[in-house]
N, C-alpha and C positions, 0 to 999 in steps of 0.2 A: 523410538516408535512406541505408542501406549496402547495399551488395550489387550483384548484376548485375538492371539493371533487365527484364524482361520485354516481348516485345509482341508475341510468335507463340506460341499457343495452341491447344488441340483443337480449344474451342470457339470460335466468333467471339460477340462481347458485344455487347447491346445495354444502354446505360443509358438507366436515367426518371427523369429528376429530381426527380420528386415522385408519390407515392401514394399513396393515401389508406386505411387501415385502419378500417375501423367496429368499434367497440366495442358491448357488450352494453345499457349504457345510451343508443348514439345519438353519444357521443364519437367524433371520429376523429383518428388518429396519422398522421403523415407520414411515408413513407417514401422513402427513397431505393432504387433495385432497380438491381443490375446482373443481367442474365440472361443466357444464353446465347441469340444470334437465333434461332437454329430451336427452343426449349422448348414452343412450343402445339406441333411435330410430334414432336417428341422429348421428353416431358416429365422434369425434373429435380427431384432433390431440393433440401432451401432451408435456408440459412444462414443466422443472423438473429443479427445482434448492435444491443441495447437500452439503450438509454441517456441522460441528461438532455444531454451534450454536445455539442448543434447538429449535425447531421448536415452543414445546409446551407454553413456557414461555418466555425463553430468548429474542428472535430475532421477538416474536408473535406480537409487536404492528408496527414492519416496513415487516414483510411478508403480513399482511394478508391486507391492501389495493393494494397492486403488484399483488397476484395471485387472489385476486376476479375481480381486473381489465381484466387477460386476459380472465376470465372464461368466462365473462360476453361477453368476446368478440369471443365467442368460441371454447375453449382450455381447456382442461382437465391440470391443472396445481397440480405438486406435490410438498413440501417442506419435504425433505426428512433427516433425520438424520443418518450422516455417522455411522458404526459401532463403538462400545464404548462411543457414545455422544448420549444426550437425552434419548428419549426410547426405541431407540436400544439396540441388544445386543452388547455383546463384550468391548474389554477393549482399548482402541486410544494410541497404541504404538508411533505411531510418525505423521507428517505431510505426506499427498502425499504418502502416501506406494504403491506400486503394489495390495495389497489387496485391497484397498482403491478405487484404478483406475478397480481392476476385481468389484468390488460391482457396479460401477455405470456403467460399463456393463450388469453386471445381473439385474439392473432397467430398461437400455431401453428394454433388453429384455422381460423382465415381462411385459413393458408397449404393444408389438406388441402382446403378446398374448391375451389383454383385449378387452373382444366387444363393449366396447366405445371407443376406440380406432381406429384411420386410417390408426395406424404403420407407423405413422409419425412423430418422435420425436425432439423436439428444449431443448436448456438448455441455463439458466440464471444462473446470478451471480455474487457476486460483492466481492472483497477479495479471499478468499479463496474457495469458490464457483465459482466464477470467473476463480479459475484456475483449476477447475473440471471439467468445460466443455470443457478447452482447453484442460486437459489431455483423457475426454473421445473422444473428434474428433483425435484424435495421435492415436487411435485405430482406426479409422474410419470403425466404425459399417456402415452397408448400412441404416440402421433407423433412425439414426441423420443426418436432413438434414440442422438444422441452428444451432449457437450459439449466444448468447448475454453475452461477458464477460465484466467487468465493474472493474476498476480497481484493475487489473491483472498482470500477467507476463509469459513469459515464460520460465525464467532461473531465480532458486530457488536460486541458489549462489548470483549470481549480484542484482538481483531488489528482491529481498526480505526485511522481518527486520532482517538479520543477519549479513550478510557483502555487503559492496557497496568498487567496487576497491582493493580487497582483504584487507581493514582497517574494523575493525567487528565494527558495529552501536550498541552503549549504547541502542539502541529499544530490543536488542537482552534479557535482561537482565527482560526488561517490561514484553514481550512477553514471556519470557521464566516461568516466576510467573504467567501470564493470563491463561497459557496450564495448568501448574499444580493446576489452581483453577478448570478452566472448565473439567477436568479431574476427579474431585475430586466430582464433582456436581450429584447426584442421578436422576436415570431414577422418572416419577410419577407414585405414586403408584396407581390412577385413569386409567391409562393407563396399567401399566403394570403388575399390580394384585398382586398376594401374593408374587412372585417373585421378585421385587422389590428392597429390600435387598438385597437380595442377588446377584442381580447383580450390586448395588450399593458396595460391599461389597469387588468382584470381581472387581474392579474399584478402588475403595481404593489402594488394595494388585498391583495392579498394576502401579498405578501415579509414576512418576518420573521425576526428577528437568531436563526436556527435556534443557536446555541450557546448560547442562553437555553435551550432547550428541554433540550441535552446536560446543562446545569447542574441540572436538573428530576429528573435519573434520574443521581443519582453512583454507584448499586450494579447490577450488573444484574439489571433487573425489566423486566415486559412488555414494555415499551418497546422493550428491547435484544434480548428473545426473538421478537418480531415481525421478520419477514425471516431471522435466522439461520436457516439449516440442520444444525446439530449437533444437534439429537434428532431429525433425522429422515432423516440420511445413510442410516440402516441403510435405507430404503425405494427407496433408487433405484434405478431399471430403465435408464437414460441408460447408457453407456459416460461415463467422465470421463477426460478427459487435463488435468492440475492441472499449473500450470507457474509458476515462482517464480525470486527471483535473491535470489541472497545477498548483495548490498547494498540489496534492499528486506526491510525486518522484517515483511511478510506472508506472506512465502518459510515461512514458522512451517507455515502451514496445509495445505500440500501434505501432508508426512508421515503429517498426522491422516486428510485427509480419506483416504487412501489406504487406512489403517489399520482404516476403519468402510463402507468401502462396499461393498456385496454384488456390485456390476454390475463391470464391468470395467473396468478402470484403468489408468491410466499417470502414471509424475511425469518431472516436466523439471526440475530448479533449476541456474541457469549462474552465474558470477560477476555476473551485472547486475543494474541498478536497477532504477526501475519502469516497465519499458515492455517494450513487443512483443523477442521475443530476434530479431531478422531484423535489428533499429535497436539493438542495445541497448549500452551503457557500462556499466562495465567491459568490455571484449571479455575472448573473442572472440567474436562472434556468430557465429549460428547460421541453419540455413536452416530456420529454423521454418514457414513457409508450407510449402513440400514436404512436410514432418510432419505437418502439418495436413492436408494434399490425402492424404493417405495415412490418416488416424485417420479421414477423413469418408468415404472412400473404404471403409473396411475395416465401418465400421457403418452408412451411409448406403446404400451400393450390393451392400454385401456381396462384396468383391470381396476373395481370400483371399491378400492380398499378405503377412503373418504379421506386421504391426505388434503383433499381439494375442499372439503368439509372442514376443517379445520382454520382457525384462527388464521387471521393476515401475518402477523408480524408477532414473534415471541423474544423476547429479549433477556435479559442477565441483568435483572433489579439489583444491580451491587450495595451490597451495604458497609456505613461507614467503614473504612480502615486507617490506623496508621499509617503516615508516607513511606515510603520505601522505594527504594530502586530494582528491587526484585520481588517479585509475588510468586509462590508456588500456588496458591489459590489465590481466589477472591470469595470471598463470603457472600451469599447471596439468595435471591431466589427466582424461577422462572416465572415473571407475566408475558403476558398476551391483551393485545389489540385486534379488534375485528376491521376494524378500516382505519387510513391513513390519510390525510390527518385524523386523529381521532376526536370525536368530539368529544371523549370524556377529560381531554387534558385542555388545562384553562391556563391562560399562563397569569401569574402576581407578578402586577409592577408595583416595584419598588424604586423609589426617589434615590439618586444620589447626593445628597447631601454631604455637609464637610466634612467628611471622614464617616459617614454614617448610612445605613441602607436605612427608608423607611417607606413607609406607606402613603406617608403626606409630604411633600417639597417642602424645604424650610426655606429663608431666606437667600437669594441668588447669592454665592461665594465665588468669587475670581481662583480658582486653584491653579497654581503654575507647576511643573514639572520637567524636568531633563532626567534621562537615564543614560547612567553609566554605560559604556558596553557592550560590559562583558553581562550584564543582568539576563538572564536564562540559564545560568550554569546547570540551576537546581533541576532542569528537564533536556539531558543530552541530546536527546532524539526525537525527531517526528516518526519517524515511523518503527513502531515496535515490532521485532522481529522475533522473540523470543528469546535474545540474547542479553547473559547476564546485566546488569548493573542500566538497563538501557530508561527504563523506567521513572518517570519524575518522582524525585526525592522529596523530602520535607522541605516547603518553599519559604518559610521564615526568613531566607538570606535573600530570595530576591523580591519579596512581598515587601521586605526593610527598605529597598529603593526602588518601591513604585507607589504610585500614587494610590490608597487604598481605601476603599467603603466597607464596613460591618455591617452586618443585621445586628441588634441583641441577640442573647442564647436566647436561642429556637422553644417552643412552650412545649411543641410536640415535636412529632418524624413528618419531615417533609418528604416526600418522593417526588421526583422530575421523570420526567421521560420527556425529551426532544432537544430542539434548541434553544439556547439562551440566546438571546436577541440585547445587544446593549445601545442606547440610543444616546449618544454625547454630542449637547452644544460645546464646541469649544474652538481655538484660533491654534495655530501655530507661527515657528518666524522663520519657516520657510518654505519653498513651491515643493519640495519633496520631502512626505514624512512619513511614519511607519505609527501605527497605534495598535498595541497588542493587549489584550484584556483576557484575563485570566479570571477563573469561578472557581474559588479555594472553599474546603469545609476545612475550618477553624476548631481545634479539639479544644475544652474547657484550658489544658496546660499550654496552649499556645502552638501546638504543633497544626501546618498546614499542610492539608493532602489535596494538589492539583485534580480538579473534578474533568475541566474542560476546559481549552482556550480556542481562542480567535485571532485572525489578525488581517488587519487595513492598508492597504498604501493608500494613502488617501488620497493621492491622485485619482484611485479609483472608485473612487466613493458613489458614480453613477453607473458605473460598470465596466466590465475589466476590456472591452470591444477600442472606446475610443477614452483616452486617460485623459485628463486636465491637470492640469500645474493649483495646487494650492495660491492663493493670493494669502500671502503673509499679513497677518493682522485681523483678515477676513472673518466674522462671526460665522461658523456655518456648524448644521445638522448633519452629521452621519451614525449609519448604525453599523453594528460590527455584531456579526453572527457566527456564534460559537457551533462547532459540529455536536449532533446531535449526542447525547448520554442518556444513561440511565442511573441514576443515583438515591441514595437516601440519606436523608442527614439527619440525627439523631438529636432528642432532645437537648438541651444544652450546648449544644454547637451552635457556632456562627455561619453566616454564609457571606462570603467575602468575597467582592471584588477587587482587583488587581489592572493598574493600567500601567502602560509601561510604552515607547518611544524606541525599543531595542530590545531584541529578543535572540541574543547570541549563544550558544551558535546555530539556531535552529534557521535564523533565517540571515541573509544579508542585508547588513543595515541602509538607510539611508545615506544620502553622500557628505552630510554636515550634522553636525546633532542640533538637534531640535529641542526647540522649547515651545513645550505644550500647555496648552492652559484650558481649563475644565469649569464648564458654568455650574458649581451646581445645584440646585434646588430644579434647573432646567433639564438635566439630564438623566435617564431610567435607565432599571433594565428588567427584561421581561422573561420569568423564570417559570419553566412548561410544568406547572406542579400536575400530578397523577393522583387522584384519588384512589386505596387501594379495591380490587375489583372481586369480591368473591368468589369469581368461577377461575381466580386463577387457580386456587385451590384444587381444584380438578381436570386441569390439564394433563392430557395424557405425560405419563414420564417417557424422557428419551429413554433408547437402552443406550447399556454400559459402553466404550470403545470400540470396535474391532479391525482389524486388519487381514486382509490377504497376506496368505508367505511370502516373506520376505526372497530378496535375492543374496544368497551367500555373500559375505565377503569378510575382509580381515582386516581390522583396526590396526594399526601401527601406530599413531596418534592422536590423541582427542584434543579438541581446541583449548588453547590458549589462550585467549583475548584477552585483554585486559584494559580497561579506560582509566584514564590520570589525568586530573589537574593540575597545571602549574602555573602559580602564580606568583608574581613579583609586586612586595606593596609599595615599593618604592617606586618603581618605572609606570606601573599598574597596568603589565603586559599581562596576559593569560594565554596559558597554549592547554589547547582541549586533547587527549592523544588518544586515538584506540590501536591497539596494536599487538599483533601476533596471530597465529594460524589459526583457519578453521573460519568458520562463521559464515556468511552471506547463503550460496544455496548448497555449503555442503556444511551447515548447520552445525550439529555437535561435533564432528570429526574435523581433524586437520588433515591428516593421511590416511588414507587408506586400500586395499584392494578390491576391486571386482573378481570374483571369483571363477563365475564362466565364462568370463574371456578375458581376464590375466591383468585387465587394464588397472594402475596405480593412478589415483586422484591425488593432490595435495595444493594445498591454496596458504597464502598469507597477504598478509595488508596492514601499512602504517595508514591512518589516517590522522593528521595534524589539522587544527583552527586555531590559527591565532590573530591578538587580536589585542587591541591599546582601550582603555577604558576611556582615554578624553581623546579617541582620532577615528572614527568609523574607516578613512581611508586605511588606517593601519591592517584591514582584517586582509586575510592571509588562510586561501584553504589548500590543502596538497592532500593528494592522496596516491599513493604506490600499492600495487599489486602483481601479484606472481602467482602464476596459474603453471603446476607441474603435471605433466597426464604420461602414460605410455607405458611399456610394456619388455620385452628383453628386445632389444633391435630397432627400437622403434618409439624412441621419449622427445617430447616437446616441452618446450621451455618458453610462457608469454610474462612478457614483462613490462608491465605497462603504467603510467602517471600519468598525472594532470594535476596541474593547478593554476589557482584563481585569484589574480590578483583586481586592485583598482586604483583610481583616481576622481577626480569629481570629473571627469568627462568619462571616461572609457574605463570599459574590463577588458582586462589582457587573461589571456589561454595560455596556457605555457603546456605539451602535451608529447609525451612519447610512446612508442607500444615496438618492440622490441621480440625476433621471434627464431626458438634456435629450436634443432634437429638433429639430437645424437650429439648437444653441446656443440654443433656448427652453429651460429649466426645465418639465417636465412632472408630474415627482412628488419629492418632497423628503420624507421621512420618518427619523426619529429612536426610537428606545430604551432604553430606560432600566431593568436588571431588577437585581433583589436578590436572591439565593439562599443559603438557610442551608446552611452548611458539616457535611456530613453526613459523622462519620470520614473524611476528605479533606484 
């Protein structure tokens, strides 16, 4: 936790450890409530962040300094457990359901009926929470009058961990094992009384290997359109403050959602991963809560402090660095945008030519290409989480085998803020292919630091709704559009493009390797250059970190994770491995204790990719987890895998989740699914 921690406030807080929410059909949701103690005489408005991650355990030691913060600042704040998770009822069929989206209706609604209440409702969020409040303002209640989502989205398809570019992301695989632990996980029987079991039981009878399901819908159709909100941003009535970091690839969604919403707005994106900016890596963080007390304040209380005056969008102008796979900082400085698109960003196209970026097309070149692959090693992950080594390294090894454009060294400092937009004539030799491009800043000694990528199936090249088969041989135009950045390239640097055919293991490859070929003197790409703006100079400064007190507890172990590659040059297999305790949402710890009510956390995970450098069919993802919880009398044991294998027709599911009680074996279930490979 960073920052200066809090524990004198306006309001004095009272918390309830538990509360129970009635639903429309008779269901009820557990909540957790911090309030202000005097709200029956003083009534306050309510903050309510919604979500499947255990209120009472899981997610307990990064809740409960956020909502004693706003209590304190006085706000009736709820942490509320969606149906089927926690101490809820019900069983969590899928991500985003309509049900899901009617529940956290029927909580503002509950909330305007309460006499500490002002029936003025805001919602927080980060992840999937995050896009709870965006799906609850797409309904726009008259009682939600702000939101705070924190890296988000608003299309489930595209900026999710399932597919990016219509190419499905090996996160899907992680994630798809995480849903069937946390699904697997028992309501507390302290909480939830004799019944317990048995809705733990009904939980059980219910889990299933949810990446089957992802497998079921590879294009986006209903499926994907149920929960998003991008056809229906134009409708909101909510204030939105959208908030991202540019080492999480969700950071994409702030600029859009900005872009399309009627009601008023704010973006945040810093150098950080996926988490709260008050905690967040890369630094430097930020005192986002303050920010927050200030956006609820300004639409909750109507209090005219002029957060609403201020600039649309501020972002984290990173300046060049050395590659690395870890950053304690990012060097940098804060601008601002007053509207979005801005008109002050222009973008420079630049020609790709044979091996060269310019400003004039030279002579049309036939370029050919195949990649190996294993090519992505240099950037493990799409979605940065905070955790060590995750971060694209120096890409010199896989820049070596991809097909690559220079600029000359730079005269001066270029700055970008948005996307890069790359526009390539060129054929492939076959109906399914994957085209990944890469925006490196090239240091005078040769070292390349990953700015931003993209990536195509180019099946979808008209749009990810209905795919088309590539016709082999075919001349054709597509563009490939990098998520948005903020960067600066420094005199004497180059600015490099990277194309590549295989991007392992971040995504799964196509079913054959491909051979690419690239027109160029015909093909651009189009880079958002920022002229610098004077009055960033005087933007207000955020303040320092802070946090609410924390909730006691006792370390027993700190994570261990560790990533390794191994590679064979003979065979030219590669196996990617992350493995050891701690990490996902209980972060820096591996083991530890809850303090006021006794409960023991402890998590571990082997995560394997492997994969043949001349056989895309060879790729091979598994991933194992064990989720340890409980207390003297009362310990659970979830044990859960999946993996992902292929063929040139079908993906096979291979899936277990596994669930004991006091070292009994209570439920033990297995999956086994086959899925035709649909242009993928």
């Amino acid at each position: 936790m960073a920052g200066r921690i809090v524990t004198r406030f306006p309001r004095k807080v009272r918390e309830v450890e538990n509360v129970w929410i009635p639903m429309r059909d008779g269901a009820k949701l557990a909540c957790h409530l911090w309030i202000p103690a005097d709200a029956e005489k003083n009534p306050v408005p309510a903050i309510v962040e919604y979500m499947p991650y255990r209120k009472r355990d899981l997610l307990r030691l990064r809740d409960q300094p956020i909502h004693h913060y706003f209590a304190g600042h006085g706000y009736a704040c709820l942490r509320v457990d969606t149906r089927g998770a926690g101490d809820s009822d019900g069983v969590l069929e899928n991500m985003w359901t309509e049900e899901e989206i009617d529940d956290g209706q029927d909580i503002i609604a509950w909330l305007t009926r309460q006499s500490w209440c002002t029936g003025k409702v805001g919602m927080i969020g980060k992840s999937w929470s995050g896009f709870s409040g965006l799906q609850a303002a797409a309904r726009a209640p008259d009682a939600l009058k702000a939101v705070v989502t924190v890296c988000s989205a608003e299309d489930r398809y595209t900026t999710t961990l399932h597919y990016t570019g219509g190419a499905m992301l090996t996160d899907s695989v992680w994630w798809g094992s995480s849903m069937q632990m946390f699904n697997a996980m028992p309501p507390d029987p302290q909480t939830r009384g004799k019944d317990w079991e048995k809705v733990w039981k009904a939980r059980l009878k219910g889990n299933k290997a949810m990446m089957s399901d992802w497998l079921d819908h590879q294009h986006r159709d209903a499926y994907w359109r149920e929960g998003s909100v991008a056809p229906r941003l134009g409708k909101f009535k909510a204030a939105v403050y959208s908030v991202g970091g540019w080492a999480d690839y969700l950071s994409r969604a702030v600029p859009r959602i900005l872009s399309q919403i009627p009601s008023p707005g704010r973006g945040l994106i810093g150098p950080w991963g996926h988490q709260y900016p008050q905690d967040a890596t890369p630094g430097p963080a930020m005192g986002f809560l303050q920010d927050c007390v200030r956006w609820f304040d300004r639409w909750l209380k109507d209090q005219k402090n002029g957060i609403d005056k201020e600039p649309l969008l501020r972002v984290w102008m990173q300046d060049s660095v050395r590659p690395s796979s870890d950053y304690v900082t990012r060097p940098g400085r804060w601008v601002a945008e007053r509207a979005w698109p801005s008109p002050r960003i222009k973008p420079k196209v630049l020609r790709l030519n044979a091996g060269t970026l310019d400003a004039k097309p030279a002579k049309e070149v036939a370029l050919t290409h195949t990649s190996p692959q294993s090519i992505g090693l240099c950037s493990p992950e799409w979605l940065g989480g905070g955790v060590k080594g995750e971060l694209p390294r120096d890409q010199r090894e896989d820049d070596g085998r991809s097909l690559v454009f220079d600029t000359v060294p730079l005269q001066g400092r270029t700055e970008i803020l948005g996307e890069t937009v790359v526009t390539l004539e060129l054929t492939v030799d076959k109906p399914v292919a994957h085209v990944i491009a890469r925006l490196c800043d090239v240091h005078p000694d040769g070292a390349s630091t990953r700015v931003t990528f993209g990536v195509l199936n180019l099946c979808h090249r008209t749009g990810h709704d209905k795919p088309k088969a590539m016709k082999p041989g075919q001349r054709t135009r597509v563009e490939i559009r990098m998520p948005s950045v903020a960067y600066a390239f420094p005199p004497g640097h180059k600015i490099r493009i990277a194309l590549s055919t295989s991007y392992w293991p971040i995504i799964w490859p196509a079913p054959g390797p491909v051979l690419l070929t690239v027109f160029s003197g015909k093909s651009q790409v189009a880079i958002p250059v920022r002229k610098p703006d004077p009055r960033d100079k005087s933007l207000p400064a955020f303040g320092k970190p802070e946090n609410g007190p924390p909730t006691p507890y006792t370390i027993f172990e700190g994570t261990t994770l560790r990533r390794s590659i191994e590679r064979d040059p003979m065979s030219g297999h590669t196996t990617v491995t992350l493995a050891g305790k701690g990490g996902g949402l209980l972060g820096p710890v591996a083991h530890y204790r809850i303090d006021p009510i006794g409960t023991e956390m402890a998590h571990s995970i082997e995560k394997k990719l492997d994969i043949d450098d001349d056989d895309p069919l060879s790729a091979r993802a598994e991933v194992r987890q064990i989720m340890d919880m409980g207390r003297k009398g009362w310990r659970v044991s979830i044990n859960v895998g999946t993996v992902l294998t292929c063929d040139a027709k079908y993906f096979y599911v291979e899936a277990d989740a596994t669930a004991s009680l006091n070292g009994r074996k209570v439920s033990q279930r297995r999956w086994s699914t086959k899925h035709r490979r649909n242009l993928l």
